[in-house]
C-alpha positions in Angstrom: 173.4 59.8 89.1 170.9 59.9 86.7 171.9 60.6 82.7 170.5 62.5 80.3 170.8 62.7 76.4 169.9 65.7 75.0 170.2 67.7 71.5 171.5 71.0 70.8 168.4 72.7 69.4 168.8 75.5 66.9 165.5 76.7 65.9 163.3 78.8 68.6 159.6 80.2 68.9 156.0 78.9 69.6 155.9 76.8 66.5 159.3 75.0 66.5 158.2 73.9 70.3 155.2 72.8 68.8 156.3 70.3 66.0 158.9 69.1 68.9 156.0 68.3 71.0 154.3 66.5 68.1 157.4 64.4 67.5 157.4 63.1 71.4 160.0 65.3 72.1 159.7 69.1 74.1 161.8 72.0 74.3 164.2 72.9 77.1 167.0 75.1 78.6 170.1 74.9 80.1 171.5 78.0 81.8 173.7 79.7 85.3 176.7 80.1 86.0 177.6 82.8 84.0 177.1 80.9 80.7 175.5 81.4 77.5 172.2 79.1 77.9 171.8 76.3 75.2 168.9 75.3 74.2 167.4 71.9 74.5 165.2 69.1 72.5 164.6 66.3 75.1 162.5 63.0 74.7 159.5 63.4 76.2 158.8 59.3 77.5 162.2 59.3 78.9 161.7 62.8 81.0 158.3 62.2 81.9 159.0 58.5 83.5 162.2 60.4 85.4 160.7 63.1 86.4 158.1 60.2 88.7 161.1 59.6 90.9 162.4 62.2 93.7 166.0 61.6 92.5 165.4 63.3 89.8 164.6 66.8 91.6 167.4 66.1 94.4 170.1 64.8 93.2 172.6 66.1 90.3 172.3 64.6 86.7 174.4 64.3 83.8 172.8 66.0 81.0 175.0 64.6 77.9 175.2 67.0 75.0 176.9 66.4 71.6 179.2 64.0 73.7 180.0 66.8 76.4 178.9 66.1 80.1 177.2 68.7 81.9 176.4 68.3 86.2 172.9 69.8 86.2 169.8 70.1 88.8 166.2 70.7 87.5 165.5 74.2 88.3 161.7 74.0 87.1 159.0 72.2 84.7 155.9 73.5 83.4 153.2 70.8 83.0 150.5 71.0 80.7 147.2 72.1 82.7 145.1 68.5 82.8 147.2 66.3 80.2 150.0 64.3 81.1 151.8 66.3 79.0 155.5 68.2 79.9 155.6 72.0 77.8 159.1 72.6 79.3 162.5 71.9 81.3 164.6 74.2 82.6 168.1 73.4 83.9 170.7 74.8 86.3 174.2 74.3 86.1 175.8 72.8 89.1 
């Protein structure tokens, strides 16, 4: 199982996702279940080299956050149009 380290972010909007994206890192969701969705700053080298292997898409993964384990799938990723570039994550409770 793959796992995840991720940080509680606070701050929302076009511009905060920006300056995240500057700093290497990019915006994300977590959400189902019933559950109020938390949002997400992930490391952007660490989710784009994960996202190369088909694990990552089939199987579950520990997403780790403020010490709490959560059993996730990747529900969807937007890509940037011709840079190898990740905008956003979304993930699903499992």
């Amino acid at each position: 199982m793959l796992k995840i380290n991720a940080i509680k972010r606070i701050k929302k909007g076009k511009s905060y996702s920006r300056k995240l994206r500057m700093q290497k890192k990019f915006p994300g969701i977590l959400y189902g279940m019933n559950k109020i969705p938390v949002f997400l700053e992930l490391d952007h080298n660490l989710i784009f080299n994960l996202q190369k292997k088909i694990e990552f898409y089939k199987e579950n993964i520990c997403l780790i956050i403020e010490e709490k384990k959560h059993i996730v799938k990747v529900q969807s990723i937007q890509r940037h149009a011709f840079k190898l570039k990740l905008l956003h994550i979304d993930f699903l409770y499992n």
